[in-house]
C-alpha positions in Angstrom: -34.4 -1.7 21.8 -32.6 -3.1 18.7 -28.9 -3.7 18.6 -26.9 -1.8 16.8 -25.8 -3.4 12.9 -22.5 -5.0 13.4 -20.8 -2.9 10.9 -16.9 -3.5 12.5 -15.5 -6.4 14.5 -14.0 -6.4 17.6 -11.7 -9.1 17.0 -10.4 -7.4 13.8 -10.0 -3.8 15.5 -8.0 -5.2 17.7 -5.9 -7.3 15.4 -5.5 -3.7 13.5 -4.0 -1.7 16.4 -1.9 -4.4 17.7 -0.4 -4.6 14.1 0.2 -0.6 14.5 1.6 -0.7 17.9 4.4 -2.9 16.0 5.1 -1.6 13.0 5.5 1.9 15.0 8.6 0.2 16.8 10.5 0.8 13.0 12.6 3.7 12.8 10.4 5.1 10.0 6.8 4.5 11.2 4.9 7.4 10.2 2.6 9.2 12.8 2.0 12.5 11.4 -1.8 11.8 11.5 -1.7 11.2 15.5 0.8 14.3 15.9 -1.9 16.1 14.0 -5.0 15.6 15.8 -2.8 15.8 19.1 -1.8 19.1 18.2 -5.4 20.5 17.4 -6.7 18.7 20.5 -4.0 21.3 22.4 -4.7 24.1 20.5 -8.8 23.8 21.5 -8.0 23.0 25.2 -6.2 26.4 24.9 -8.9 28.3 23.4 -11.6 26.9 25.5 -9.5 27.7 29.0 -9.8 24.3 29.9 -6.8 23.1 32.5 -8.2 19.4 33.6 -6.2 17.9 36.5 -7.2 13.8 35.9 -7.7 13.0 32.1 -8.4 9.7 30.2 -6.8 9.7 26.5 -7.6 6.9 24.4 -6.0 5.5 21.1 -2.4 8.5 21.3 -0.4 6.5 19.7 3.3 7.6 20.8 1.7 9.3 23.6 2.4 12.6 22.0 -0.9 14.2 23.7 0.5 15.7 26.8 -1.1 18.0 29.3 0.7 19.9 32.0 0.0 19.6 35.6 -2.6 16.7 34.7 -3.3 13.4 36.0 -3.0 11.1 32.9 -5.0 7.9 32.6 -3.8 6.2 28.9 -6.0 3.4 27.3 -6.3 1.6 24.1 -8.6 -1.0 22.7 -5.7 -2.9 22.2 -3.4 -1.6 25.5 0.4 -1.7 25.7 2.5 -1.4 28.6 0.9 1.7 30.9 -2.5 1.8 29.3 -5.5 0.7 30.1 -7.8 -1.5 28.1 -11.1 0.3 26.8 -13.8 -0.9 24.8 -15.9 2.6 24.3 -18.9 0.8 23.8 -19.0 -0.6 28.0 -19.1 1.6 30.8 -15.8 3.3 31.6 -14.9 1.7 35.1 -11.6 4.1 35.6 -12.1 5.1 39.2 -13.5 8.7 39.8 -14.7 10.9 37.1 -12.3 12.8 34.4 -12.4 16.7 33.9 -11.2 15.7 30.2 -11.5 12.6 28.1 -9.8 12.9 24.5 -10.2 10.3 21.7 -8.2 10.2 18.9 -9.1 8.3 16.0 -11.0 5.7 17.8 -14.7 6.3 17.8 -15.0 6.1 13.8 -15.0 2.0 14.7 -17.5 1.7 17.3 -20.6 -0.1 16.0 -22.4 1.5 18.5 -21.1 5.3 18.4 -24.1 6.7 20.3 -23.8 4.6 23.0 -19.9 4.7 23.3 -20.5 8.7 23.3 -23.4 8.0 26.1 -20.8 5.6 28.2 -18.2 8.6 27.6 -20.0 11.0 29.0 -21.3 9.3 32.4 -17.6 8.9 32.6 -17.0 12.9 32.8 -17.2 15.3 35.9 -19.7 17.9 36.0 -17.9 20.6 33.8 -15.6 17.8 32.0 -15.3 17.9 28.7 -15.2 15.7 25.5 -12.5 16.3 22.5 -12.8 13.5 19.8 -11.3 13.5 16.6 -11.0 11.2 13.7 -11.0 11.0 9.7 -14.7 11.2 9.0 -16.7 11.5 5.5 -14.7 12.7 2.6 -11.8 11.4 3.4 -9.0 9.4 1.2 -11.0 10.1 -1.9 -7.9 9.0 -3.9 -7.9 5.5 -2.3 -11.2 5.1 -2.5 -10.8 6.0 -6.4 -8.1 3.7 -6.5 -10.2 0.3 -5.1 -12.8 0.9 -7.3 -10.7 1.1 -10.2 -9.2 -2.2 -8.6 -12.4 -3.7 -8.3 -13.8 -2.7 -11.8 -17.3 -3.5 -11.9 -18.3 -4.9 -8.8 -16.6 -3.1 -6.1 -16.0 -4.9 -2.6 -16.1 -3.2 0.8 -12.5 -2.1 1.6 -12.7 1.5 2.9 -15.5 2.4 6.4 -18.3 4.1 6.0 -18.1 7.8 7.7 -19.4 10.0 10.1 -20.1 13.6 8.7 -20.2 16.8 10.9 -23.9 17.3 10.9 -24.5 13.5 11.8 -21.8 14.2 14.6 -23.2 17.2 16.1 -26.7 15.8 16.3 -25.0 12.8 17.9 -23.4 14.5 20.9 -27.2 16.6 21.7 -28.7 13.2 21.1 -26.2 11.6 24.0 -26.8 14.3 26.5 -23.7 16.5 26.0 -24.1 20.4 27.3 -23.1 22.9 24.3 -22.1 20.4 21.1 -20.0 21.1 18.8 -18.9 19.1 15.4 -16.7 20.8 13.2 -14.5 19.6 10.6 -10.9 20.4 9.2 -8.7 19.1 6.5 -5.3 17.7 6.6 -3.7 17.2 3.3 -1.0 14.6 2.4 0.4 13.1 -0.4 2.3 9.5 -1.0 4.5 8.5 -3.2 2.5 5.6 -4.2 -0.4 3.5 -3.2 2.1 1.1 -1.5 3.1 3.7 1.1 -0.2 4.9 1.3 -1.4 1.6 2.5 1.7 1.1 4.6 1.5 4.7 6.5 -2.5 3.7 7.2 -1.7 0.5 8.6 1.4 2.3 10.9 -1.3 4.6 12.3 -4.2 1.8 12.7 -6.2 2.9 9.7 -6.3 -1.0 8.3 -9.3 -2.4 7.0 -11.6 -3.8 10.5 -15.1 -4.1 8.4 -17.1 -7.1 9.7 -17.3 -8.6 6.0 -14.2 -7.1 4.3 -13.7 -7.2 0.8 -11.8 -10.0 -0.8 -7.7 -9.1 -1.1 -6.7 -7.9 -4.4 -5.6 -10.2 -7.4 -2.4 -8.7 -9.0 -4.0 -7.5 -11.7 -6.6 -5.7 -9.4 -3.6 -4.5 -7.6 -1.6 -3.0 -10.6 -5.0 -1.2 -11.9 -5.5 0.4 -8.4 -1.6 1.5 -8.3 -2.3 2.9 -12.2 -5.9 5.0 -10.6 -3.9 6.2 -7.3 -3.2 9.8 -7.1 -0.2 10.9 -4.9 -2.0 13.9 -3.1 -4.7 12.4 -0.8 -6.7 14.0 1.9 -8.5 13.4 5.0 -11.4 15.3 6.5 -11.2 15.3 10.1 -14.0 14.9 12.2 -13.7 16.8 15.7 -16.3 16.2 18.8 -16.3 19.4 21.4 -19.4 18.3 24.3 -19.4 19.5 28.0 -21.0 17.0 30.7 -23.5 19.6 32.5 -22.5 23.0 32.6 -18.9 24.3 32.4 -18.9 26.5 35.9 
């Protein structure tokens, strides 16, 4: 079987997150994305009735994901103190088998995506479930109008290619999951300028972790892309519901 393309690197990912984990030690660090998906991921335990007692939640930044009466197994691919390291794309060697596994904003930088989702799911109970959210297709269309302004006639790579919903739902039957679900939601923002937009991605880990990145930009690419940004930007998020067996 071929390997998958090597779209995103390791190395850089990990350089990524380690920058967020600082910069979210300032006072002013945004994380309203993170509180975002959190809260939905709380609001669709709720709906589906689902009360896990041992969970693994990778990539909460502030650890605002918490879950009542719940044994709470953290990791990151770039852990801090009380996590556990994870790289999705290996088998999950976590002791015994989690009623609940929630990603957030993670899995959009997996080269391998099916496989991580595969890995994932061997790591569930029978009955456990699957909640995985993260920006997917359609997202930051003002920053992406921005870099091509930027980059004028021959634009670099700068932003990551995107999963859609339909490609997400036909991911999770493809890995084995019981009742998939992909559905999609939008969270609107807006930035005072394309400097704090850049600087409240790279406080929530959103930086640039492409294999072969674009050059950085000139300052005359920079000042076209500032002139091209608009202040109200969006991101279409990206949620994975999949059960491992049956849900009795």
């Amino acid at each position: 079987m071929a390997s998958p393309p090597t779209i995103f690197s390791a190395l850089r990912r990990h350089h990524v997150r380690e920058r967020m984990r600082r910069l979210q030690m300032l006072p002013d660090a945004a994380h309203w994305l993170h509180e975002a998906l959190a809260a939905d991921l709380i609001e669709r335990l709720s709906f589906l009735r689902h009360a896990p007692r041992r969970a693994l939640i990778v990539g909460d930044v502030g650890h605002v994901l918490a879950l009542p009466d719940c044994a709470i197994v953290r990791a990151d691919p770039a852990p801090i103190a009380g996590e556990l390291s994870i790289d999705e794309q290996r088998p999950l060697e976590f002791g015994a088998p989690f009623d609940l596994i929630a990603s957030l904003a993670t899995l959009d930088t997996v080269n391998d995506l099916p496989g991580a989702l595969v890995h994932l799911r061997r790591a569930l109970a029978p009955g456990g479930l699957l909640l995985a959210s993260f920006a997917g297709a359609g997202s930051l269309p003002a920053l992406r109008t921005a870099m091509l302004a930027a980059d004028g006639e021959r634009p670099a790579p700068r932003l990551h290619p995107m999963v859609d919903v339909r490609a997400g739902a036909a991911l999770l039957q493809r890995c084995g999951y019981a009742d998939p679900v992909a559905d999609g939601w939008s969270l609107n923002v807006r930035f005072g300028s394309l400097t704090q937009a850049v600087t409240d991605l790279r406080a929530q880990g959103l930086g640039n972790v492409l294999a072969r990145p674009g050059p950085p930009l000139g300052r005359a690419a920079r000042a076209r892309a500032e002139a091209a940004f608009h202040s109200d930007e969006r991101f279409e998020i990206v949620t994975l519901t999949g059960w491992n067996g049956t849900q009795a």
